[in-house]
C-alpha positions, 0 to 999 in steps of 0.5 A: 163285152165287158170284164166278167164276160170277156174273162168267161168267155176266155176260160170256156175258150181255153177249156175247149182247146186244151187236150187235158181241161182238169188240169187248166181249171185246176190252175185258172180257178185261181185266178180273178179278173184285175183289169185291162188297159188299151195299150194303143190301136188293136193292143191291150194288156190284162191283168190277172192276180193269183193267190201267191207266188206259187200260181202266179210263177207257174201260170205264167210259165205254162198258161200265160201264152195260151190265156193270150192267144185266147184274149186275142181271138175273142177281143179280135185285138192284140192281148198281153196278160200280165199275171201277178199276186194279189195285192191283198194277198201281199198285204197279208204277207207283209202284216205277217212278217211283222208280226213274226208268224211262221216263217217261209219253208222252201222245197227243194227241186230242180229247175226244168228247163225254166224257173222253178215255178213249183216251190211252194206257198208261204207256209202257215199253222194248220187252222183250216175250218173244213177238216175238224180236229178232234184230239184221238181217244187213248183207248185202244180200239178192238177189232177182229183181225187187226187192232188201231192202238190210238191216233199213233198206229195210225201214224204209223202207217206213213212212212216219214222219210217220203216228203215233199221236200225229197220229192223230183218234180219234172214235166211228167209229175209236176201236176200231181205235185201241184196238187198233191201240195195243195190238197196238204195246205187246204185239204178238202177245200178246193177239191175232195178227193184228189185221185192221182193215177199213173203207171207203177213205180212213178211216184204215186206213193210217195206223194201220198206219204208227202201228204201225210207228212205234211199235215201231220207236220202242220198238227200233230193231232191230225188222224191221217191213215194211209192204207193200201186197198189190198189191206182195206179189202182184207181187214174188212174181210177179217171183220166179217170173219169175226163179226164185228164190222163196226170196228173197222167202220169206226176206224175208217169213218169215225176215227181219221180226217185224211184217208190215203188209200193206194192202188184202188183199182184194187177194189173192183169186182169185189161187191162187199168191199165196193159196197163198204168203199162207197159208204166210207168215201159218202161218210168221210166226203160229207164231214169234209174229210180229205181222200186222196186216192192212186190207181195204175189208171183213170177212173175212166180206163178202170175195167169192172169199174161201176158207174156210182164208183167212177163219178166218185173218183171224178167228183174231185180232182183227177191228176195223171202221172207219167214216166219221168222224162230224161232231165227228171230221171238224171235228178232222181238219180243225183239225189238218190245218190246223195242221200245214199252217199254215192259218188256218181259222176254226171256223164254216168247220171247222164248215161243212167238216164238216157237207157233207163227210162221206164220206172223210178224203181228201175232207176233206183235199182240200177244205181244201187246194183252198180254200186254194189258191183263197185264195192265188191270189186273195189272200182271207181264209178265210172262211166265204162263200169256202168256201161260193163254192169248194166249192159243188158239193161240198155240198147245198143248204143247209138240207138237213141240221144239225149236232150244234151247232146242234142242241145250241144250239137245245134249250139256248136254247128250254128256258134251260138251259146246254150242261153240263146237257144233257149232265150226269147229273141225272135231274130232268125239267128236264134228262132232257127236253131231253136226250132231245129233244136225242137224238132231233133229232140222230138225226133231222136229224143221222143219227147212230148211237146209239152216236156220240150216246150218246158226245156226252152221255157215255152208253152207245148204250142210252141213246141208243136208249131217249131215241129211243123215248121220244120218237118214241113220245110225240109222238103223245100228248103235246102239250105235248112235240110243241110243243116239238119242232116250235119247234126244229125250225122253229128249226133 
């Protein structure tokens, strides 16, 4: 077989075997074929490049095991991938660096578990040929019930506070980040539109402002325009009302390069306003205009949703949000206390964390009703506050753990350090604990297998196979049941 066929072979290999197929293709379309090498008998390495940074870290810290064991049943061989950046690419750095173009812009953004694998590219000046520039008209446009006074009204719409840069990216998000950031460096390149869905108050708008803010950052003459479905429904209602229609088409397809529409599921059932949708989305896509699109569901679970609506929504590229897990909602937490100038204690982020884990909103209205409290009152933030202040928000206590004090219950009764736990060794002392400690989490934590293997810096099969083991060998093992039973009770 040779490279290209083995290199497909595996691609279709992975796509089949992965619950979520979007979102591999998404991360190994970037990589191309670099070579393989016989290590010795039934053992050899291949070596991948990617684009930059960005995709090489994150590959190799979700991907790389599962492209292994992918190499390994089609090769029949032991496989070790190595991913790295491509030498080109490299090379185009460095001639960058000398010639003093834009320099590096680092985000800021917790560590989950593993090594950060989301900061962003190497930033450069927006010169991309696929959205065509053109300086906005100073000319006001008319309308019937609404009115666009040039490109800065336009502008208007995004709010400038919601960036990436104060964006909380964790296991539940860091998908629709990804690709929310790479819809800003290369807009209608790699897909258009972009559809991010998720249940509310996750953090689907903010990526939308985010990627606003970024290309407008990058040129301040591009056209970006963020609307909510609701207002694309009413102002185009107006334009009938008033009997100028082209207006509002001149607006939404002649007068914007990047169009961010939230909540689109709004739109269904409503036939005019479908019918205009579509002829926007057919006019904007062939110019090669951007669209990002939310919705609280995939296109596939939108009921009323037309079939010519649907396989437009899912031309591009469909990322899903999901409620933040524990370690995300702590992080939210610290920096909307920091931004906010509140003294917030780690053990009352923790306990915040743990009991109010359904919404972003809820999270940020928790912190700022105890404040309040403390404010009015004249008390400190403490963690016997919260819990007086908050009481009808979280469940008895008891009912539920977090990751932490799991963590901190299998290190102490095994007397290994919290690095061990969550390093690679192979040897019992450590692989048992580990697999104890992923089991206990899933039990008591509910997480996913994909958050958990995240935590330990491993792929969710990991996750899953530690699980079974473990459920599987209680029955037996009563030396491991021993244990499992002290934590617990522990706990």
């Amino acid at each position: 077989m040779n490279h290209t066929n083995l290199w497909a072979t595996t691609y279709s290999h992975i796509l089949q075997n992965h619950q979520n197929p979007n979102e591999v293709k998404f991360w190994l379309d970037a990589l191309k074929w670099d070579k393989a090498e016989r290590l010795g008998p039934g053992r050899v390495r291949v070596l991948l490049s990617a684009p930059n940074n960005y995709y090489a870290n994150y590959i190799n810290s979700i991907f790389r095991s599962e492209i292994e064991s992918a190499v390994t049943y089609v090769l029949g061989e032991s496989c070790e991938v190595s991913i790295e950046v491509s030498q080109a690419q490299v090379a185009d750095e460095v001639a960058a660096s000398k010639l003093n173009t834009s320099p590096t812009v680092a985000v800021s953004i917790p560590t989950i578990g593993v090594s950060n694998p989301l900061a962003p590219p190497r930033l450069t000046d927006f010169t991309h040929p696929s959205i065509e520039m053109t300086t906005p008209s100073r000319s006001p446009i008319k309308t019937g019930g609404f009115k666009t006074n040039s490109s800065q009204d336009l502008f208007d719409h995004i709010d400038t506070h919601l960036t990436f840069d104060n964006y909380i990216v964790g296991p539940s998000n860091q998908f629709a980040y990804a690709s929310a950031f790479s819809t800003a460096e290369n807009p209608a390149v790699q897909f258009n539109p972009l559809f991010i869905y998720g249940p509310p108050a996750v953090g689907k708008t903010h990526l939308l402002h985010a990627i606003g803010n970024h290309l407008k950052k990058k040129n301040p003459h591009i056209r970006a325009y963020f609307v909510s479905a609701e207002k694309f429904v009413n102002e185009f209602i107006e334009s009938i009302q008033h009997k100028n229609p082209g207006d509002f088409r001149a607006k939404y397809r002649e007068n914007v390069d990047l169009l961010l529409i939230d909540d689109v599921q709004f739109i269904v059932g409503k036939d005019r306003s479908e019918e205009e949708f579509i002829h926007t989305f057919n006019t904007l896509h062939s110019l090669k205009k951007m669209i990002v699109l939310t919705s609280d569901k995939a296109p596939k679970d939108i009921d009323g949703l037309e079939e010519r609506i649907r396989t437009r929504f899912e031309m591009g590229l469909v990322a899903d949000i999901r409620a933040p897990e524990i370690e995300t909602r702590i992080a939210i937490l610290k920096a909307k206390a920091e931004s906010d100038d509140i003294y917030l204690p780690d053990e009352v982020a923790t306990f915040l964390g743990t009991y109010i884990k359904d919404t972003v909103r809820n999270l940020h209205g928790s912190l700022v009703k105890l404040q309040q409290y403390a404010s009015l009152t004249g008390s400190e933030i403490t963690l016997d506050l919260a819990k007086q202040v908050l009481q009808a928000s979280i469940p008895e206590e008891g009912q539920e753990f977090h990751v932490e004090s799991i963590l901190t219950g299998v290190c102490k009764h095994f007397n290994i350090k919290l690095k061990d736990i969550k390093g690679v060794s192979r040897a019992k002392i450590y692989s048992e604990p580990r697999q104890i400690a992923m089991y206990l989490i899933r039990h008591y934590a509910h997480l996913g297998f994909r958050e958990i293997g995240l935590i330990f810096g491993k792929d969710h099969s990991t996750a899953v196979h530690a699980h079974k083991k473990i459920q599987m060998e209680l029955e037996t093992d009563l030396g491991l049941k021993r244990n499992v039973e002290t934590i617990s009770g522990q706990l």
